[in-house]
N, C-alpha and C positions, 0 to 999 in steps of 0.2 A: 336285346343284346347288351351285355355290361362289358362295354370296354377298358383298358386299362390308359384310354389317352387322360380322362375323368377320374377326380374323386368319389364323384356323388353323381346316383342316378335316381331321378324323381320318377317315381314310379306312375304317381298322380292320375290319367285316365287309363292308364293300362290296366286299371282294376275293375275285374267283374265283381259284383257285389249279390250276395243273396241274404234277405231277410228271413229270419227263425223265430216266426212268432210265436210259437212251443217254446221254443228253447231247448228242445229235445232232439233235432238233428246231431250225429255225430260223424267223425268224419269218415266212416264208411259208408254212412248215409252222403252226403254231399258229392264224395267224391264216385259216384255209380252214374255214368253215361245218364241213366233216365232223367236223371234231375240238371244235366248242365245245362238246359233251357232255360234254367231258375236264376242262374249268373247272366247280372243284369249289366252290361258295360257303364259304369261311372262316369256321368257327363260332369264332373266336378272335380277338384282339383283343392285339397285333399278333398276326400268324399265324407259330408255329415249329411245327418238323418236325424239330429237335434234331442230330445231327450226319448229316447224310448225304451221300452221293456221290455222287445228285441233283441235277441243275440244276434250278431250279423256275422257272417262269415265272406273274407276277400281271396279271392283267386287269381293266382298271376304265375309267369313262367318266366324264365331268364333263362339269357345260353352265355359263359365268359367267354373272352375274347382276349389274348395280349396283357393276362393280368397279370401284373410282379409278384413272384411267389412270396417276398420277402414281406411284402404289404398283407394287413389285415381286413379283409372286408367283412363288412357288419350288415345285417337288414335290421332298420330301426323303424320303431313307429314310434314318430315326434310326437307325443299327444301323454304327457305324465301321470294325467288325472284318470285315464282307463283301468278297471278294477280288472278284467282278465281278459289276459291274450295269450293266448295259444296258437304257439306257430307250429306246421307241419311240413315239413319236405318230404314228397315223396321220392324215393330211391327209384331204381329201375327196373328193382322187382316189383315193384308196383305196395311196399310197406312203406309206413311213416318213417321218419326222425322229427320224435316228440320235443316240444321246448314249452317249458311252461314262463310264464309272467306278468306283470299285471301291477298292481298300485296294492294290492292285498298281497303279494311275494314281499316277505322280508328280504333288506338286502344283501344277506351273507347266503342267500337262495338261488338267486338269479343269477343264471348265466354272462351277464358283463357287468359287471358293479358302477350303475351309471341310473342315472335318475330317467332316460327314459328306457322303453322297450327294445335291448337291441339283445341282437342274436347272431353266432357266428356262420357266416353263410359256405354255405357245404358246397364243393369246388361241380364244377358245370360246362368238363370243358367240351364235351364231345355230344352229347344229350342237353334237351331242354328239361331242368328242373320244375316242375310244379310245386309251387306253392299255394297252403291254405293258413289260414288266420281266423279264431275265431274271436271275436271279441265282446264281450259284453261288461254294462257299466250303468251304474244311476246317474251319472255325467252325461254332458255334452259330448253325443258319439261321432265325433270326430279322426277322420283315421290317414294320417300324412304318414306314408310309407313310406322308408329313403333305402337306398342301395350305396354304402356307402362306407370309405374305412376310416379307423380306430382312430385316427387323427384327422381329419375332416371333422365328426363327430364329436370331438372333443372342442375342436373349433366352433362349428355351429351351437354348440350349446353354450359356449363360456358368450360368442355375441349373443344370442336368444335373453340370458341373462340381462346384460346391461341395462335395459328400459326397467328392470326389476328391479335393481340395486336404486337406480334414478327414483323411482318409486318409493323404495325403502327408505332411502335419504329424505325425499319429503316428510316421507310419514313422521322419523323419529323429528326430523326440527319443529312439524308442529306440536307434536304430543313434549318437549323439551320445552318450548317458550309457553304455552299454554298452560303446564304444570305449573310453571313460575308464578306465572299470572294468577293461580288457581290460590296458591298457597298464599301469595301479597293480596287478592281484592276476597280469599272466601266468596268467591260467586258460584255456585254449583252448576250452572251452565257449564263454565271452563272444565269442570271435571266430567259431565257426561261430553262432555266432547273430544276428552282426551281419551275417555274409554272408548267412544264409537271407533276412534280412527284405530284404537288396542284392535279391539274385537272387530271391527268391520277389515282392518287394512289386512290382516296376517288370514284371515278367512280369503282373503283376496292372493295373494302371496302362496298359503300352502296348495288353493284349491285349482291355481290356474299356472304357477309357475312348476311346481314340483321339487322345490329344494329341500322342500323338508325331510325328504328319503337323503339327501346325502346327509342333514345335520342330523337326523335322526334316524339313522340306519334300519334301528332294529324293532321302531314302531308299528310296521307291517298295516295291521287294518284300522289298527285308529287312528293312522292317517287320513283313513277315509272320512272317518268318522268326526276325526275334532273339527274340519273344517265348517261343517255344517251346527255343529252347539257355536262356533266360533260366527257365523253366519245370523244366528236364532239371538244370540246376545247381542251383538251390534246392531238388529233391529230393535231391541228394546230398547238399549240405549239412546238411537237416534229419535225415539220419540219421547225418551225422557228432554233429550237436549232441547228437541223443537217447543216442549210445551214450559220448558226453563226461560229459553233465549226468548221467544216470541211473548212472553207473558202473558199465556192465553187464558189460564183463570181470571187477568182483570178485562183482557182487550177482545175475547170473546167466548164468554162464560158455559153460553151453549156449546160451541164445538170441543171446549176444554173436558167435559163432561164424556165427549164421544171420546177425547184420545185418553180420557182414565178408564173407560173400559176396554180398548183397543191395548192398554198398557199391561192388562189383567191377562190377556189374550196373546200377547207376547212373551206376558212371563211365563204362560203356564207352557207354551211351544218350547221354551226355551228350557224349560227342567224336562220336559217329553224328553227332547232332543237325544240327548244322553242316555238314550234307553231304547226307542223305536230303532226298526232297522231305516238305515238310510237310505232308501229309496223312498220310505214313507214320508222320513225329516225333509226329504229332499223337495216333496209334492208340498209339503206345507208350508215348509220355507217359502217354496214359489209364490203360493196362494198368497201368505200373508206379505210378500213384497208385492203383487198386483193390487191390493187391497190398499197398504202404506204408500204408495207413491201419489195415486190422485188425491187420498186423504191428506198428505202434506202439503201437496202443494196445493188444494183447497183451503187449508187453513192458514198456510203462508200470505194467499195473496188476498184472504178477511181481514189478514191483519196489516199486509201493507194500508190497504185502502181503508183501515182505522186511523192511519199517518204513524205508523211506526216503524221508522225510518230504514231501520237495520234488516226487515224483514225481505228488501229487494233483496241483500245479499244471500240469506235464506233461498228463496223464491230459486235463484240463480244455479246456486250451488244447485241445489235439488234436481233443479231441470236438468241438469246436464247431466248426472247421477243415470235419471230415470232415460233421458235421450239415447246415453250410451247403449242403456240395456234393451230397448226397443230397436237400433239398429245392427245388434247385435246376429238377429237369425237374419238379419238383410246382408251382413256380412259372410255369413256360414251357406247361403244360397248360391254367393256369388254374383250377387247384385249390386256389389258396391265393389270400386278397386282396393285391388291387394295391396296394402304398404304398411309400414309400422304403425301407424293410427287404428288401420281398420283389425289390422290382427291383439291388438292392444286394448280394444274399445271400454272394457269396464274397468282397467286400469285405469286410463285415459280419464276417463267420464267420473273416477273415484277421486283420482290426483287432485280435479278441478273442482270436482266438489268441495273436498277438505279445504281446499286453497278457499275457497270463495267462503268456506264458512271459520276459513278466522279470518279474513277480513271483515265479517258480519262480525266477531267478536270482539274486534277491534274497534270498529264505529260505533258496537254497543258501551265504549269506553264513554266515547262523546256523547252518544244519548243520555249515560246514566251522567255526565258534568248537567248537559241540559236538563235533565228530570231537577238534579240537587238545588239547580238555580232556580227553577221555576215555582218548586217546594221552598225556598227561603223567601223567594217571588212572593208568593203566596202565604206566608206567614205575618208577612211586612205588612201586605194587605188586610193582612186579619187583625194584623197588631192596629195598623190606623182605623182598620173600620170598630175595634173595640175603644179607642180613643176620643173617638169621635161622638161617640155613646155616651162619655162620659159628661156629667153636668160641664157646659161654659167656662165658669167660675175655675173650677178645678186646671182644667185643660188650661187654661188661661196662665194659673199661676204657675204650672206645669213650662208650660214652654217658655215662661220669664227665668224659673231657674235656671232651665239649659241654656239660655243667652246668657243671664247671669256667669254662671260658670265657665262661657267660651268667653267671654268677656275679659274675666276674672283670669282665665288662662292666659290670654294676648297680654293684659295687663304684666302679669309676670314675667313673661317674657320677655317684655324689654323692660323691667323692673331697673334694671341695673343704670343703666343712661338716664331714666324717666327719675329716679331717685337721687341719682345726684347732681341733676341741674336744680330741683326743686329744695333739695337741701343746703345747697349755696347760697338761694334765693331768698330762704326763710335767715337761714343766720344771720344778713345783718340786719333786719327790723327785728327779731330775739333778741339779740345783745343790745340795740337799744332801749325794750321791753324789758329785758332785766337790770338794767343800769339804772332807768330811770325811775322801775320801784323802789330799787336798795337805796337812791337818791332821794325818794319821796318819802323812805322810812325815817333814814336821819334826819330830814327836813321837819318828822314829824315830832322827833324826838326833841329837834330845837324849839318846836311850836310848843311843847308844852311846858318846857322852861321858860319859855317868856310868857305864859299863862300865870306863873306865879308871881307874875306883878301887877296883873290885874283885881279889878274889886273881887270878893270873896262869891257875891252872886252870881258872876259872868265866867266865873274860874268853872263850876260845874258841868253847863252847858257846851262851853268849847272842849273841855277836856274829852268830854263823851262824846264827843262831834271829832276831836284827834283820835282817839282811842278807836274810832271804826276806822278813822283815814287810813292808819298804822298798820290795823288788822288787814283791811283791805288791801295795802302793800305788799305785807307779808305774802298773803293768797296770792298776788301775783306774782312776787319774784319765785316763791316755790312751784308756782304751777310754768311756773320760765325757766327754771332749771331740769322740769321736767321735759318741756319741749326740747329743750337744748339736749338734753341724754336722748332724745328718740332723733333728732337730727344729727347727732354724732353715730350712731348706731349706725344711721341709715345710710350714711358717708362710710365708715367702714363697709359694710355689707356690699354698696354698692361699684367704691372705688378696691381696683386692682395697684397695687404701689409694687413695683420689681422686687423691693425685698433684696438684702443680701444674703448668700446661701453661706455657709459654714459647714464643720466637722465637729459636734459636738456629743460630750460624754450623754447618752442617753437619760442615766438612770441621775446623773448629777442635775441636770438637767431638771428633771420633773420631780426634784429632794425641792428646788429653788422656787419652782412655782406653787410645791404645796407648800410648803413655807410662807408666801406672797398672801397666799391663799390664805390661810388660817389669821394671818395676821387682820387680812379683810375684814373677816367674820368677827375677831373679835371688837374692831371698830362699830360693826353694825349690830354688835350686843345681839349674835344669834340665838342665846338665851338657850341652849341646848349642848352638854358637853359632846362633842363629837371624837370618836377615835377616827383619824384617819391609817391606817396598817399600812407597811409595806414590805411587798414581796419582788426583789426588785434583781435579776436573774444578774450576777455577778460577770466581769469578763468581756460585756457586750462589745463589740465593734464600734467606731466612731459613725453616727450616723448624719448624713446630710442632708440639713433643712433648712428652713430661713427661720431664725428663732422669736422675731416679735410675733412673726403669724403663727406656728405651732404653739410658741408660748400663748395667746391667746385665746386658741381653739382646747386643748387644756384648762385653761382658767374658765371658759364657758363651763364643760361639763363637769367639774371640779364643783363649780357653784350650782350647778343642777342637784347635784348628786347630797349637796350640803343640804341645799332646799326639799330634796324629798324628804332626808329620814330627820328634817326639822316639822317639815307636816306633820308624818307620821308619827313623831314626839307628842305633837300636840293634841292626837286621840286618845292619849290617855290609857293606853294598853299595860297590860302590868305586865313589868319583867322586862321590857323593851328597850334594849341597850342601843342608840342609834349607833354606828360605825360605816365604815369606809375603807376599801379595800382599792388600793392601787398596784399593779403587776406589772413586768415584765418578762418575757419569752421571747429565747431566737429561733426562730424559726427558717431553717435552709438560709435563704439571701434576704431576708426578710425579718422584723422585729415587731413582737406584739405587744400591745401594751391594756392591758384590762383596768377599767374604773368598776368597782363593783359597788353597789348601797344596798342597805335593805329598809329603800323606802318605800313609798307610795304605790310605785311602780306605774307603770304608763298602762292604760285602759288599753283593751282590743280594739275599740272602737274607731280609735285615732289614730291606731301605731304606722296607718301608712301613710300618713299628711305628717308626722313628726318631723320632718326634713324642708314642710313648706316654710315659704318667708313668710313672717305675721302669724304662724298660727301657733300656739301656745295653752298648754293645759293648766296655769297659772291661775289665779285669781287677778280677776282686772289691776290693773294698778302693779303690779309685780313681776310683769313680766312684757317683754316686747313681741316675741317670736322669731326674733332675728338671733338668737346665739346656734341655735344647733344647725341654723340653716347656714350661716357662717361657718361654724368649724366642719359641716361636711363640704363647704365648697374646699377651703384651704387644705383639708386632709385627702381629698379627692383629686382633685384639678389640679392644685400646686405643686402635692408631693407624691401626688402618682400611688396615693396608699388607700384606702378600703377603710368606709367606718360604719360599723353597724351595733344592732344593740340584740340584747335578749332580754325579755322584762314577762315579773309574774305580777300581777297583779294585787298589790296590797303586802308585796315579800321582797322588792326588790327590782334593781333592773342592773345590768352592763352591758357597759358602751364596749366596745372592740376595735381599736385602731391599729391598724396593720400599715408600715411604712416598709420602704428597701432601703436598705441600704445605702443604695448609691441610686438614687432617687434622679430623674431627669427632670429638674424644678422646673415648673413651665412659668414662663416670663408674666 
């Protein structure tokens, strides 16, 4: 009795059921008294019979009651994935009303345009209706009959939905973050895993929820069809992934062997797929998921117990994958309670797989930090054990260098303090050292005038006995004004003085110090005519600096730049004009200023120690090492500007001094 107090009437055991293992009953056959013994009443709720090759036909009656003419009642069979049903109402002549439908009906065919089987139910007010249903399907024959109208049913289905869309939303955030990750580490794990969840999730989606008839109307049978190539590829893929992530070619060579033939055997189902009928695809499919799930998680848990760590969450995922679908016909028996889990179960059992295997993908993050450390681990070890190899001797003076040089480093370090207490210390026994040679020279100079009032025989002897004292002198006060130039040096380099900062004309500026400069040179008879050029950008802005320190970090590379192409003079090259190139350029807030020579040029071998204190490409005696390690402090530190060089070897070098403007002189 469908009364109109109700939307919905669950038909559920009211169904007699008969199985058509021909397939050849029709319903003149069915419906003839001798065979209604053969309608078996349904101890189930809906009634499934699981995959079979059966046609089944259900039988039921209904009488209405108080129903609102203005309402629409529907008979639907909740079940999307059934390829054909055929409903039949018999009239009271005892003729059909034929309704065809089914998951192979395109949608512009079907009697209510709605993704499941519904049909408009023929009025019943004074007679009981009979009804017959035939249904058959390479699916899961499952058949939940509802009595029910056009808004009810639109209800039921938009909830039925939600646990789907929940689903769909996991899927696309993992295959979204896992792509990312695909594309930043190039790990090919992350991409068959991002296809499994493509091909395995939407197989799950088209084959069990039915949307794919509303987004795709007019697909008709290869609806039926994609799901299971969709089905046949996501197995491949998942054992592409397992033998990616698990790294079973190093951590278990033998069974890696078994999943490359197992891989062979996937693909080739999976090009079938797209061509057998599917009910064939469909037995294969089965097969090879019976075959796949103890083989994975066989191999899963060789490789935890190899200790590789990530493989629980393998293990995990899987099981619950393979759990779901074992308690699946426990579900469709009606052996387990009814609720959104148990009707949900290979979603369910899918979701949590996916989930569990990126988080295996994500601790595979941390294993592969631990693999990288334990491989440099391991290099370390190989480096000392090849060190150790090596002769004594060797290793010996090997490890003295690098103290050496850490040595050598801390020393520099506090070079600055350590330099100029030591050079305070030295100046005043220097200055009495050069006082009392230049003392001992004139001394000697009087001794030999009073030599000439001596006898003629004793004038020789002493005179040659003065004549070394004198020389002797000499050596010393010259080798004491050399001390004293490396103690003044070292006193600049090391003491910081405030300095006053000014505004001054740039390019005037550096007319003054070559000028200074040149005059130098010709004091010390450079014995080489030098042009020095300039290219000196007209206009510039007043720039602010402190000018004893600029001016002498200038005069440093001024007399560098002198000294190479006076070297380079000296090889004797034909045609060899030395010169000297000085520049200026404004640059936005900023001003450049170029020394260029075409000396020497500075060797590769040094160019990155050129800035140390003490070190020097000089020839002994000519050089301290302290000037360029000077003008990069003061053009660096003090005026906040950039000094660098570009140098060819045996053709030249320039230096590059970049200053601002408006410079923040640091104290």
């Amino acid at each position: 009795m469908v009364e109109g107090t109700q939307d919905i009437w669950h038909v559920g055991q009211r169904l007699f059921v008969l199985e058509d293992e021909s397939q050849a009953l029709t319903i003149e056959d069915v419906s003839r008294p001798e065979l209604a013994h053969r309608f078996i009443r349904s101890s189930m709720d809906p009634p499934t019979h699981g995959f079979s090759r059966s046609a089944y036909w259900v039988r039921f009656s209904y009488l209405e009651k108080n129903l609102a003419p203005e309402r629409s009642w529907l008979l639907a069979v909740m079940n999307a994935s059934l390829e054909q049903v055929d409903v039949y109402f018999q009239r009271p002549d005892g003729s059909f009303d034929v309704r065809r439908g089914g998951a192979r009906v395109p949608w512009a065919m079907r009697e209510v345009a709605h993704r499941f089987h519904a049909f408009h139910l023929p009025e019943a007010h004074t007679e009981p209706v009979t009804v017959y249903i035939r249904v058959q399907t390479s699916s899961l024959m499952t058949l939940p009959v509802e009595i029910l109208t056009g808004d009810k049913l639109t209800r039921v289905a938009a909830s039925l939905l939600v646990p789907w869309w929940i689903y769909a939303g996991i899927l696309a955030s993992m295959v979204l973050f896992n792509t990312v990750l695909y594309v930043f580490l190039r790990d090919r794990a992350y991409l068959y895993y991002v296809l499994y969840i493509v091909f395995f999730g939407h197989f799950i989606l088209l084959r069990f929820s039915g949307i794919g008839h509303e987004y795709l109307p007019d697909a008709g049978p290869w609806l039926v069809r994609i799901p299971q190539s969709l089905a046949h590829l996501g197995g491949l893929c998942v054992v592409l992934f397992a033998r990616s992530f698990l790294h079973t070619s190093r951590t278990v060579p033998g069974l890696d062997r078994l999943l490359r033939a197992w891989l062979a055997v996937c693909g080739i189902s999976t090009v079938l797929a797209a061509f057998i009928p599917v009910r064939v695809s469909l037995l294969i499919g089965n097969t090879l998921a019976l075959v796949s799930g103890p083989l994975l998680l066989g191999v899963s848990i060789a490789v935890w117990r190899r200790g590789f760590g990530p493989a629980r969450f393998f293990l995990a995922g899987w099981s619950s994958l393979c759990l779901a679908v074992v308690l699946v016909p426990l579900s469709n028996q009606g052996w387990l309670p009814t609720n959104i889990v148990t009707r949900h179960l290979v979603m369910v059992g899918s979701a949590l797989e996916m989930i569990l295997f990126a988080l295996a993908l994500a601790n595979r993050i941390n294993e592969a930090k631990k693999e990288s450390e334990a491989a440099r681990r391991q290099a370390l070890e190989g480096e000392i054990h090849r060190l150790r190899n090596i002769e004594l001797r060797q290793a010996n003076e090997e490890i003295l260098r690098k103290q050496e040089q850490l040595v050598q480093a801390e020393k520099l370090a506090s070079m600055g303090q350590l330099a100029a207490g030591v050079a305070h210390e030295i100046k005043n026994p220097l200055n009495f050292v050069n006082n009392f040679s230049l003392s001992l020279v004139e001394m000697t100079d009087e001794l030999l005038q009073e030599f000439k009032s001596l006898p003629a025989d004793k004038q020789a002897d002493l005179a040659m006995l003065a004549n070394d004292c004198r020389q002797t002198a000499q050596k010393i006060a010259e080798h004491g004004k050399r001390a004293d130039g490396i103690v003044r040096s070292m006193l600049e380099h090391a003491t910081v003085r405030p300095g006053v900062r000014s505004r001054v004309d740039l390019n005037r500026f550096i007319e003054e110090h070559i000028g200074l400069l040149l005059q130098d040179a010709k004091g010390q008879r450079l014995g080489v005519p030098v042009s020095v050029e300039r290219a000196l950008e007209p206009g510039l802005p007043p720039v602010e600096i402190i000018p004893q320190e600029l001016g002498r970090a200038l005069l440093n590379l001024l007399s560098n730049a002198l000294h190479a192409v006076s070297e380079q003079h000296k090889k004797g090259l034909g045609g060899y004009a030395p010169a000297v190139c000085v520049s200026t350029l404004r640059q936005e807030d900023r001003v450049e200023i170029r020394i260029q020579d075409n000396g020497t040029g500075i060797p590769a071998a040094v160019r990155e120690r050129i800035f140390e204190p003490f070190f020097t490409t000089k020839r002994p005696g000519e050089g301290l090492g302290l000037g360029l390690s000077l003008s990069h402090g003061i053009i660096t530190k003090r005026h906040e500007g950039t000094l660098e060089f570009d140098s060819t070897e045996n053709d030249g070098t320039t230096f590059i001094i970049t200053l601002p403007f408006n410079a923040r002189v640091r104290p």
